[in-house]
C-alpha positions in Angstrom: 71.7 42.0 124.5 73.1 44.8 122.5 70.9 47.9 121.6 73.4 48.9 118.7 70.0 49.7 116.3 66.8 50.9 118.2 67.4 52.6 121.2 68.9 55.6 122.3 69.8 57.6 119.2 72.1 59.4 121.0 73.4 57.3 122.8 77.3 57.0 121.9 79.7 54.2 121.7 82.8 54.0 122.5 85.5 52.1 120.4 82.9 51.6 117.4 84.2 54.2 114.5 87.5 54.2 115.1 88.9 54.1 111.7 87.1 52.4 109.0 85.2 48.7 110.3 83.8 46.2 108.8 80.8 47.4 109.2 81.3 50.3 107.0 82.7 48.2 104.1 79.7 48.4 101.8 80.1 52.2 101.8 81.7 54.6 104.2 79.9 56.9 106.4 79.8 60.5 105.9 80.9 62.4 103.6 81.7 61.1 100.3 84.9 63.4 99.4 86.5 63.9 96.3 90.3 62.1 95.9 91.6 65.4 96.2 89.7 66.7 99.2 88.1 69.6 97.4 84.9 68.7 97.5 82.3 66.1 97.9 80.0 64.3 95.8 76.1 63.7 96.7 72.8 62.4 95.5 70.7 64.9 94.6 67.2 64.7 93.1 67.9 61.5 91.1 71.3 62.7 89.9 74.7 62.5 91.2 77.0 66.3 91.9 79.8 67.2 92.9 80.2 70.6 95.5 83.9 72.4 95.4 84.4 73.8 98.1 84.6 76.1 99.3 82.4 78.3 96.6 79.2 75.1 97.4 79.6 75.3 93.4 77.3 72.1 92.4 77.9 70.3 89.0 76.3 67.0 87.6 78.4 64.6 87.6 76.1 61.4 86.5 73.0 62.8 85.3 69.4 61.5 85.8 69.1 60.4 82.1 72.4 58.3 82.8 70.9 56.8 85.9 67.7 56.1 84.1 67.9 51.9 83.2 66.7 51.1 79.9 62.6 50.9 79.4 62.1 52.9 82.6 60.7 56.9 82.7 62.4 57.0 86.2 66.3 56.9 87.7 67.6 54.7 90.5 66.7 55.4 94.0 70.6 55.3 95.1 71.4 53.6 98.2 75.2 54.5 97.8 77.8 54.5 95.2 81.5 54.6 94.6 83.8 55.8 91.6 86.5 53.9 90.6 90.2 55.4 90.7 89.5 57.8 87.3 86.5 59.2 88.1 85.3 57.3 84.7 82.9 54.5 86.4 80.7 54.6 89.1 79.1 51.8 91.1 75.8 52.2 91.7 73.9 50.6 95.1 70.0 50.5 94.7 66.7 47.9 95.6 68.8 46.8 99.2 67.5 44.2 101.6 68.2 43.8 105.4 70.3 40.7 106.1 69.9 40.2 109.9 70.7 44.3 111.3 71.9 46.3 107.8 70.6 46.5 104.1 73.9 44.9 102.9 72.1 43.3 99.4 70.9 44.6 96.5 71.4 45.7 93.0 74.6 46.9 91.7 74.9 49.0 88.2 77.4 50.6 86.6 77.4 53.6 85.3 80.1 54.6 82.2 80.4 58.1 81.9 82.9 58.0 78.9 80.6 55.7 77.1 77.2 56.9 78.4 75.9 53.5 78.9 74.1 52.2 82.3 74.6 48.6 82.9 73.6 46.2 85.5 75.9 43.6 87.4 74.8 40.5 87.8 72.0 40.5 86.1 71.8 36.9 86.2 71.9 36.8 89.8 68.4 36.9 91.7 67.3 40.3 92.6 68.6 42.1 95.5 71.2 39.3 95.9 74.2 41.0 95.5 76.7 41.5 98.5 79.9 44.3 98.4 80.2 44.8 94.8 84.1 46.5 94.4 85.9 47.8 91.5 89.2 45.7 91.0 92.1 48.7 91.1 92.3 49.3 87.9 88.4 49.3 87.8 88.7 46.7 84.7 85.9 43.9 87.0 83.8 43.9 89.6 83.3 41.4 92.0 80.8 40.7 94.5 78.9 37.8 96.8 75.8 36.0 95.7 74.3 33.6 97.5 77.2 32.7 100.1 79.6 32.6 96.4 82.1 35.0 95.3 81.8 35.9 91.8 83.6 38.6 89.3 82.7 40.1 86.0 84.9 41.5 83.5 83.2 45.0 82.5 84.6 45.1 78.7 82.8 42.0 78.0 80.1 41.5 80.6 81.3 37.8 81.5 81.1 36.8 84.9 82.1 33.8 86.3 81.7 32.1 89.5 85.8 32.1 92.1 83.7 30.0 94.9 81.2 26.8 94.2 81.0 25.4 97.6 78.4 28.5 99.0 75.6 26.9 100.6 73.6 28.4 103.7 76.3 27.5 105.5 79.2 27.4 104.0 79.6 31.2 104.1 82.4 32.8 101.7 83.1 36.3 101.6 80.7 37.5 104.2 79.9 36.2 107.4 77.4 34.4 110.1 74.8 35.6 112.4 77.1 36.2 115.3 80.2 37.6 113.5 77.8 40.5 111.9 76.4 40.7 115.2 79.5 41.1 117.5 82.6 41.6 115.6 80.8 44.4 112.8 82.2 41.6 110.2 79.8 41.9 107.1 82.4 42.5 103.6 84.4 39.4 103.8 86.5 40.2 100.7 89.1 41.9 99.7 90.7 42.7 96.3 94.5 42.3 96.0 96.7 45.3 95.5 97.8 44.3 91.7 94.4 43.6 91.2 95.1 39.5 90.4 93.2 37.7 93.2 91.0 38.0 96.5 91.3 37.1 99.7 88.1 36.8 101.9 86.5 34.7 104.9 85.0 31.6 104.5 82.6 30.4 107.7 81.5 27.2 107.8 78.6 26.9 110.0 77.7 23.1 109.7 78.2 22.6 113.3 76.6 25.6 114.5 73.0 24.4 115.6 69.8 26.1 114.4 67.7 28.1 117.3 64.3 27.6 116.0 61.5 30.7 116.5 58.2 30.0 115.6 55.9 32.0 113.1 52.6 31.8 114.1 50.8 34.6 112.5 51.7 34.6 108.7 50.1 31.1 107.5 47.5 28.3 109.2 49.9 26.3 110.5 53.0 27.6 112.2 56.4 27.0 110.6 59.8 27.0 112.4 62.6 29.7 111.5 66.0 28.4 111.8 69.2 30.6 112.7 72.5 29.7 113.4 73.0 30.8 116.6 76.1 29.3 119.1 75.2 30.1 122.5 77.3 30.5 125.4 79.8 27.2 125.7 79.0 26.0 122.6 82.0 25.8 119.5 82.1 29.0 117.1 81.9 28.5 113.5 85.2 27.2 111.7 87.0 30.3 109.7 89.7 30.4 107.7 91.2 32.8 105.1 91.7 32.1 101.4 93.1 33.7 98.1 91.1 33.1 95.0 93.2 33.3 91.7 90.9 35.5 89.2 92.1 33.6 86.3 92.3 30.0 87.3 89.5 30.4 90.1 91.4 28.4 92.2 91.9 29.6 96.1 94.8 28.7 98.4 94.1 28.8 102.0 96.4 30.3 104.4 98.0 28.3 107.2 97.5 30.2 110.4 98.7 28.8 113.4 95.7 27.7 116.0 92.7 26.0 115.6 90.2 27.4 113.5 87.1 26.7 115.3 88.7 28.2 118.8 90.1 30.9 117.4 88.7 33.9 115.4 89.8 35.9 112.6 87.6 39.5 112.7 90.5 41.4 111.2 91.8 41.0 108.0 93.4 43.1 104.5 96.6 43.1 102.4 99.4 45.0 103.4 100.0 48.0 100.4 102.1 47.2 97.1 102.7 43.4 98.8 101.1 40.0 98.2 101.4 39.8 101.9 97.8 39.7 103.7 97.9 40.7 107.6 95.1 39.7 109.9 93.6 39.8 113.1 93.4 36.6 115.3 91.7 36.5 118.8 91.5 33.4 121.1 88.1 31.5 122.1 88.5 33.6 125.4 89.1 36.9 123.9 91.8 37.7 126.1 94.6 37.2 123.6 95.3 39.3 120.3 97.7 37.7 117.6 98.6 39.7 114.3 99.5 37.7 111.4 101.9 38.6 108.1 100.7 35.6 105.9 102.9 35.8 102.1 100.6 34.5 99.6 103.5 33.2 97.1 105.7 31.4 99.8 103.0 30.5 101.8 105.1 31.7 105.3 103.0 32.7 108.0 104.5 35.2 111.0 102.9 36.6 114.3 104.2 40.4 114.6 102.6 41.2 117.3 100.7 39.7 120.7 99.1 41.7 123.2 97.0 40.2 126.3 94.9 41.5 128.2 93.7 39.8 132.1 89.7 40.5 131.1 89.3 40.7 127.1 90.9 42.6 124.1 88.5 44.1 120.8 88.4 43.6 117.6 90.8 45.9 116.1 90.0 48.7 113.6 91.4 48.3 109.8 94.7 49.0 109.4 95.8 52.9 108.5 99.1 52.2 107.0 101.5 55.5 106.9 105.1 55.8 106.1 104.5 54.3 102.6 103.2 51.0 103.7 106.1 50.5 105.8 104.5 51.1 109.1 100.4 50.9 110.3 98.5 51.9 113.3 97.3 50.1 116.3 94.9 51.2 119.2 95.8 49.1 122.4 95.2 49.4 125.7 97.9 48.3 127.2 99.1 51.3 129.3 95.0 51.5 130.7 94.3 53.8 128.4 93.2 54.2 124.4 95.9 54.9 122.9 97.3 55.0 118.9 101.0 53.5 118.1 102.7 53.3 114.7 103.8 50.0 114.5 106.6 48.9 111.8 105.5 46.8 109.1 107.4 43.8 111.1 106.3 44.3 114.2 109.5 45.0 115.8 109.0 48.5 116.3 106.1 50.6 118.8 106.1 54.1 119.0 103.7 55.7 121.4 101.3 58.4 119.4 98.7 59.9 121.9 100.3 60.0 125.8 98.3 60.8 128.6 95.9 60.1 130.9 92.7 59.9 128.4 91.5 57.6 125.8 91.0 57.8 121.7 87.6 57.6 120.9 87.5 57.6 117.4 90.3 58.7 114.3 89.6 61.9 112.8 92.1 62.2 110.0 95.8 60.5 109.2 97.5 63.6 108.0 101.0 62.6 106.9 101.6 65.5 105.0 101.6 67.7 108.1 102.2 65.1 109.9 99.5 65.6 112.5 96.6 62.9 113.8 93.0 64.2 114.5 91.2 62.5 116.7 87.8 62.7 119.0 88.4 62.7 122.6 87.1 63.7 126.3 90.1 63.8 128.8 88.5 66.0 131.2 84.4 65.0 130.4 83.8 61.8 129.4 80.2 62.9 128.6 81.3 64.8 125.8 83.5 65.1 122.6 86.1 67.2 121.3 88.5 67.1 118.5 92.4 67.2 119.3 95.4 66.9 117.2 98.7 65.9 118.1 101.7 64.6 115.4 102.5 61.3 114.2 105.8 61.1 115.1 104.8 60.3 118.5 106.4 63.7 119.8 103.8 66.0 119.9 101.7 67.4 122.7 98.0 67.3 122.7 96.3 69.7 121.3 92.7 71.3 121.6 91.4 71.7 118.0 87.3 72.7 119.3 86.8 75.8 120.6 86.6 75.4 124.3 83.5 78.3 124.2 80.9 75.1 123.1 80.5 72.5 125.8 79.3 69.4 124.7 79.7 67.0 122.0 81.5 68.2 118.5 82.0 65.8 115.5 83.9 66.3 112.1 83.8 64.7 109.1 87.4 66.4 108.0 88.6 66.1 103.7 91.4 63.5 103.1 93.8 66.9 102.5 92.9 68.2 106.2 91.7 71.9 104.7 87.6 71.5 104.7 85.4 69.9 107.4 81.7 69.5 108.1 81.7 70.3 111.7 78.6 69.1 114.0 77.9 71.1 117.5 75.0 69.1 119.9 74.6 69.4 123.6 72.1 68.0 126.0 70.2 71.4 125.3 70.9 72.4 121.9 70.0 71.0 118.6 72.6 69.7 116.5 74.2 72.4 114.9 76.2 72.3 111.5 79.1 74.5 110.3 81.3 74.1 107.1 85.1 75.0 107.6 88.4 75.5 107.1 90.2 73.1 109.5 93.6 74.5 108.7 92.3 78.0 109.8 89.7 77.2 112.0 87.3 79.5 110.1 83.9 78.8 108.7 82.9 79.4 105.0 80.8 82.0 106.0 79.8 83.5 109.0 76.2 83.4 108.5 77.2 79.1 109.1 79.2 79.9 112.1 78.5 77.9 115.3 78.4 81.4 117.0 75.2 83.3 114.8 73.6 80.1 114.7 73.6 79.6 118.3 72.7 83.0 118.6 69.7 82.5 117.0 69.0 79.0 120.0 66.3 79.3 121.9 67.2 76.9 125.2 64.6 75.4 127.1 64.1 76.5 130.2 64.5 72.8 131.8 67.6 72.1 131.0 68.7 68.3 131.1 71.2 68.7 134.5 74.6 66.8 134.3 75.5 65.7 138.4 78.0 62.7 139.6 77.3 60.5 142.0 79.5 57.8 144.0 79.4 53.9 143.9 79.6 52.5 147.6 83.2 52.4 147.1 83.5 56.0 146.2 84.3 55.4 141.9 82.3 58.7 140.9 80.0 58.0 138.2 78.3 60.3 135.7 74.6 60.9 135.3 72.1 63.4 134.1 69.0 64.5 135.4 65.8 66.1 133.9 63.3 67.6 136.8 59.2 68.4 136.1 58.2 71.5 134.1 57.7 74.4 136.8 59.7 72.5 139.4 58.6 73.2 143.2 61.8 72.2 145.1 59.0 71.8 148.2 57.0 69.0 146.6 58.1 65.2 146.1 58.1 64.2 142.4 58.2 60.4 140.8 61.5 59.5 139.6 62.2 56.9 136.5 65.7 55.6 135.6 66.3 55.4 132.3 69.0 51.8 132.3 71.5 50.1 130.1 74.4 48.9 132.1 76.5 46.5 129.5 79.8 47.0 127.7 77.7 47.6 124.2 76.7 51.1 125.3 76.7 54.7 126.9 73.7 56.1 128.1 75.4 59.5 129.9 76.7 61.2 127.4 76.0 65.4 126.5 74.4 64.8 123.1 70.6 65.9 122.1 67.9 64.1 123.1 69.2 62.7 126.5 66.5 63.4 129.0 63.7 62.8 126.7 62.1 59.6 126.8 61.0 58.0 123.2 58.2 55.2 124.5 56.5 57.5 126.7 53.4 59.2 124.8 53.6 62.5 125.7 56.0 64.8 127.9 57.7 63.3 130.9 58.6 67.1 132.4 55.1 68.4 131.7 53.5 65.4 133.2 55.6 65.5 136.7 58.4 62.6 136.3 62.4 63.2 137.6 63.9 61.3 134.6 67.8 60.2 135.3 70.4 58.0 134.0 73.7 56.7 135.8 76.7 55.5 134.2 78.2 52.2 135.7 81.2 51.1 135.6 81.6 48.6 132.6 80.0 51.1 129.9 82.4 51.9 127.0 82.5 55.4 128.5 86.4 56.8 127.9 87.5 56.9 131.4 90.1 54.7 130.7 90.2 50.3 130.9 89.9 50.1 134.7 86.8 51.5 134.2 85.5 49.8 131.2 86.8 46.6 132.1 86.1 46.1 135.8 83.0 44.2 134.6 84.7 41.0 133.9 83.0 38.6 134.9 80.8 40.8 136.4 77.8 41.6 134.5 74.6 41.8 136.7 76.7 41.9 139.8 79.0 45.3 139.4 77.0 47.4 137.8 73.6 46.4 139.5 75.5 47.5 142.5 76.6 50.3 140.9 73.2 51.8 139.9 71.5 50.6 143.1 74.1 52.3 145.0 73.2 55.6 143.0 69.8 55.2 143.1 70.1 55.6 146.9 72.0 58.6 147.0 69.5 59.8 144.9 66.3 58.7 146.6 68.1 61.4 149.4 67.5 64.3 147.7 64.7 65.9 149.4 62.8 66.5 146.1 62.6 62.5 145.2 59.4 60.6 146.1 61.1 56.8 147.3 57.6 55.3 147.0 57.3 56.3 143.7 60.6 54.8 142.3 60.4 53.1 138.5 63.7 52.3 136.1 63.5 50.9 132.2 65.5 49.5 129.7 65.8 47.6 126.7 67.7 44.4 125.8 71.1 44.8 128.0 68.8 47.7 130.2 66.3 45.0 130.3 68.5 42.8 131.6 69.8 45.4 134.4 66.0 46.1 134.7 65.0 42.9 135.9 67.9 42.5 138.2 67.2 46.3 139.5 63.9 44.8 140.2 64.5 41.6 141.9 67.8 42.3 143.5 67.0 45.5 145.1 63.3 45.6 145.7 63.1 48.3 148.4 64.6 50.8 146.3 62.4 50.2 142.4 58.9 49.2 143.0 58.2 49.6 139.0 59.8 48.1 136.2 59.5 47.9 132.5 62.0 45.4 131.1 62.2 45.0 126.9 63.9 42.1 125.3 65.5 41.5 128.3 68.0 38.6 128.6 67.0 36.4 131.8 69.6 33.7 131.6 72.8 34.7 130.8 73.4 30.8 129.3 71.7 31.6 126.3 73.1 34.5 124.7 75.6 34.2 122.0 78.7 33.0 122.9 81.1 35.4 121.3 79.7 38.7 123.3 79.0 36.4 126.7 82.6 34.6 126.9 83.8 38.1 126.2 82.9 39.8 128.9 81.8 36.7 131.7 84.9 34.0 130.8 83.8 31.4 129.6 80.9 28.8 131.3 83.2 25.8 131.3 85.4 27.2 133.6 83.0 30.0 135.2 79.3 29.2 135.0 78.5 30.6 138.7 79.4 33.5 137.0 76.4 33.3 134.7 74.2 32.2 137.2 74.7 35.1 140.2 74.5 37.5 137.0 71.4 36.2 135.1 68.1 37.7 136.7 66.0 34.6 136.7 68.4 33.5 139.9 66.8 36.4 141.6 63.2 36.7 140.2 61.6 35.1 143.5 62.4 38.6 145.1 59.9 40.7 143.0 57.8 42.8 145.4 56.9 45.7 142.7 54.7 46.1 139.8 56.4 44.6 136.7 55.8 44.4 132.9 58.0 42.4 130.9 57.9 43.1 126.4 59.5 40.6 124.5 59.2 39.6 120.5 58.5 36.3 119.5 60.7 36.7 116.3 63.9 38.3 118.0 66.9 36.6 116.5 69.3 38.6 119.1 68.1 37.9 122.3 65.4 34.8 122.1 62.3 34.9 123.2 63.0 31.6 124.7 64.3 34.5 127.7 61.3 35.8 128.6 59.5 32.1 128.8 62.3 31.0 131.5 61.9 34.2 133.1 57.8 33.8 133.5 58.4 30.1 134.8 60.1 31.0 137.6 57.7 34.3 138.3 54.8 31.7 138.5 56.5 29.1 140.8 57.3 31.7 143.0 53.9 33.2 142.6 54.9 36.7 141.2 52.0 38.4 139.9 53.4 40.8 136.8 52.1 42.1 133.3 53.1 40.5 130.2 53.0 42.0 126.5 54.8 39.7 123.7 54.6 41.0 119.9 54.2 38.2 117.4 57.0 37.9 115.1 58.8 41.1 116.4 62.6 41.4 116.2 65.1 42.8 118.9 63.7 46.1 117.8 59.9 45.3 118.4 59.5 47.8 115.4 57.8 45.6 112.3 54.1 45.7 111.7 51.5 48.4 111.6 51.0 50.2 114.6 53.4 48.1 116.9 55.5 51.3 117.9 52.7 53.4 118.8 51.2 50.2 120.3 54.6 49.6 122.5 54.4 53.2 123.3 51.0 53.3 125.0 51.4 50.1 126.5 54.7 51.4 128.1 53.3 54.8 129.5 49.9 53.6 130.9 51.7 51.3 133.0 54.2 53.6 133.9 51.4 56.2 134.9 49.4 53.7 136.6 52.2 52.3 138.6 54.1 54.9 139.4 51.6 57.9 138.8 53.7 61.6 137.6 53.1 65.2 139.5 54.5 66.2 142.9 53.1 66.0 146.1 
């Protein structure tokens, strides 16, 4: 239901990059600084440099002969790397393979630079098999997942040998299931040990978990079934416990946690620094419930340091930043109804407050201990936009403006671990993004050819600006929106208008950012052509305007925020410019979703939908994002059922076209065939287009995008024809 891949490139998401996830694990995003902070390194024509800062001086660091396997004329095409500790080895990512959303296998090599040699890891292993290859600390072996088994190699001698046997396709250690990738961001499940002796990682069993079964139809004579384990709303999660491998004896001890280990999860977990001690993340079956846990690997005792509840659902936590010499960490609750950062001692005993005010922490900028400051990304005042702000660590500080106020809109920084450089990103609704190099401790740029201010200068804004405009819910909770009129707009005319539609806690659709207002299935130029092209917030969207806002959607998915952009839409349909009989609104997996139930709860105000990968019945999406957000069925399954839009398909009155894949793994195609049965009991005429063995993103094969795209605007234009009247 999610649209976390494919659809609005702009679109931003609240709560996803603070810190470091999971999902970043096989290689961090952004810039890949130097240990010092004074500089970067980057792959470069088939070689890897190094840029100081801030001359831009560039120097080879691994050359292309280096990177240049034995028997070959031609280097590596680099996915990512990492250098150990020394700077002496370097980790080489190449030849990687999708495994359900991200290419998280491959190849690994390793490149010596004080011996000149290029070897490969686990060459024995099929290709493109490795998972999260890491140096051990003192960079001495590497270990990695093959094949659901965890496995490290000494790098002196080139032995490997295998610290799990039991892997099978599902008995899962050190990564993860289908539904823990997909809704906790859980894909490296292992971790080294501090001293550099053992591992601890995840092991999943999904035994229990029962296969959804697509069907191929297109790639052989007779069709052939393809199985995923996939738990559904009300059925058990997969069993998962933690365990720490010895590296010399192989052997792994698992750690007692308290709770069952089917109805509770782990997404969370990492050593504490310079300990054995491991500390992890547990959440209850219900989500509502948040235990940390200090497990000691040589005494085996297990302590909770912390609890925190919440009366609709808590997230998956962020890794641990630990400051104060490993004696404290941070932790993002929202506990006061906001976002906020505390530092939290090592025990648990101790909170202390960090950000205070009415506004939420989007994302971590930068832990600076030596000034003793945190940079962080936030919007008090805009939650369509982004700005950088600083306040200290002690928890004493005010907040400060970092941005220049003078550029509206949505900043990002990718700042050096020492706090002096940053790569600072400028976007807006209207401008391009925009990128400057700087000095955060002075707030200069490098030069000022690369300021934000000659490069703007330099801008040429369209004339139709993409409008920003709040609207009221009938209870009077303002909501955000944006608004893009026709190319020479006559205020005197009527024009068509489309909504553009998400409406689920995955994503944020209003937000100041480039791109917003332009539509990326319809084949040629919405303004130009005559469409009014608008998008309304609802409540329940990870937009930072604090819990109430986010979370009021408990339990009410298809209810509050259908009401929410229905309401809108009729405020809207006011304005003396908007044609009501020409009324259409779109979406795509969650926006589908809110699509069909725009559709069929509120027929006098859309008369033309387009719905992709829509999820009609609530009941069959996974169970770990559903329970979140609608309780779970055992206990609240009218919930489901006044939310799911197949309860209200016998009230279609407009024109209609429902896209699904056959192949989508996220949201089942099953959806659309339970939707269509109760369209044609009730005698519903509507359009159908289903792409054989598509995924979610409906993107595989030649020619299916620009297939999808004409499909979607001839519809559009036929159902809801553009220009005003």
């Amino acid at each position: 239901m999610k649209q976390k891949l494919i659809i609005l490139k702009v679109t931003a998401v609240l709560l996803i990059s603070f810190f470091c996830t999971s999902a970043e694990a096989q290689g961090k995003r952004g810039i890949n600084w130097t240990k010092d902070g004074n500089g970067y390194y980057q792959n470069s024509n088939g070689e890897i440099t190094i840029v100081t800062l801030p001359k831009n001086e560039v120097k080879t660091l691994i050359s292309r002969s280096l990177l240049t396997p034995a028997g070959r004329s031609y280097p590596l095409d680099i996915k990512s790397f990492v250098l150990s500790a020394d700077g002496t080895r370097a980790l080489i990512y190449t030849n990687s393979k999708k495994v359900w959303r991200y290419e998280t296998r491959g190849d690994y090599w390793l490149a010596d630079l004080t011996a000149n040699k290029l070897v490969q890891i686990g060459k024995d292993k099929p290709a493109s098999s490795l998972m999260f290859a890491k140096f051990s600390p003192d960079a001495s072996k590497v270990a990695y997942v093959s094949g659901h088994n965890l496995y490290v190699e000494d790098l002196t001698s080139g032995i490997s040998k295998a610290l799990t046997t039991d892997g099978t396709d599902r008995i899962i250690n050190g990564t993860f299931d289908w539904v823990y990738e997909e809704e906790f961001d859980c894909r490296d499940g292992f971790k080294w040990s501090p001293d550099g002796t053992s591992i601890a990682y995840w092991q999943i069993d999904a035994r229990k978990i029962k296969n959804f079964l697509m069907i191929n139809n297109t790639d052989s004579i007779y069709p052939h079934t393809v199985p995923v384990e996939y738990p559904v709303v009300g059925e058990n999660p997969s069993a998962c416990k933690v365990g720490v491998v010895n590296i010399s004896t192989a052997q792994t001890s698992w750690l007692n946690i308290p709770g069952d280990n089917i109805q509770n999860y782990i997404p969370r977990m990492d050593w504490v620094p310079k300990t054995s001690d491991i500390i992890l993340q547990q959440i209850n079956r219900e989500q509502n419930t948040t235990n940390l846990f200090v497990a000691n690997t040589q005494t085996g005792a297990v302590k909770s340091i912390l609890t925190e509840t919440d009366k609709a659902w808590v997230d998956a936590a962020p890794e641990w930043e630990w400051i104060n010499n490993g004696k404290e960490f941070l932790w993002i609750s929202e506990k006061d109804g906001w976002r906020h950062l505390y530092r939290v001692s090592k025990d648990g005993k101790k909170q202390t407050l960090i950000t205070k005010g009415n506004y939420d922490v989007i994302e971590s900028s930068l832990i600076d201990e030596k000034s003793g400051t945190f940079y962080f990304i936030a919007s008090p005042d805009n939650a369509t936009q982004k700005y950088l702000y600083k306040t200290k660590l002690d928890g004493k500080g005010s907040l400060e403006l970092v941005t220049p106020s003078i550029f509206p809109g949505t900043h990002s920084y990718d700042i050096s671990p020492n706090g002096i450089f940053a790569k600072h990103v400028y976007q807006s609704a209207n401008i391009f993004p925009i990128t400057e190099w700087m000095r955060l401790d002075t707030g200069n740029p490098f030069t000022m050819e690369g300021s934000l201010t000659n490069q703007l200068a330099k801008v040429q804004v369209p004339k139709n600006k993409v409008e920003f405009f709040k609207v009221k819910a009938e209870d009077g909770t303002e909501l955000d929106g944006w608004m893009k009129k026709p190319d020479n707009f006559d205020q005197t005319k009527k024009y068509p208008v489309v909504f553009y539609v998400y409406g689920e806690p995955a994503s944020q659709t209003v937000t100041d950012t480039y791109g917003v207002g332009r539509n990326f299935l319809y084949t040629g130029d919405m303004a130009k052509d005559g469409y009014v092209y608008i998008s309304i917030e609802n409540r329940g969207a990870p937009a930072p305007k604090g819990r109430e806002f986010r979370k009021s959607i408990f339990k009410n998915i298809g209810l509050l925020n259908i009401n929410d952009q229905a309401s809108a839409a009729k405020k809207i349909l006011e304005w003396p410019f908007i044609d009501k009989d020409r009324v259409a609104v779109w979406g795509w997996s969650g926006g589908g979703s809110s699509t069909l139930n725009l559709m069929f709860q509120h027929p006098e105000i859309y008369k033309t939908g387009i719905a992709i990968a829509a999820v009609g019945n609530q009941l069959t999406y996974d169970n770990v994002y559903q329970e979140r957000y609608m309780g779970s069925p055992l206990v609240s399954k009218e919930t489901y059922i006044k939310g799911s839009p197949i309860t209200y398909a016998k009230n279609l009155q407009g024109n209609l076209l429902y896209i699904h894949g056959t192949g989508d793994d996220n949201v089942h195609y099953q959806n659309a065939e339970m939707l269509i049965n109760e369209l044609i009991k009730y005698g519903k005429v509507f359009q159908m287009m289903s792409y054989p063995n598509r995924t979610h993103a409906i993107s595989e094969g030649a020619g299916t995008r620009e297939h999808l795209a004409k499909t979607y605007t001839k519809f559009l234009q036929q159902n809801c024809p553009p220009g005003g009247k």
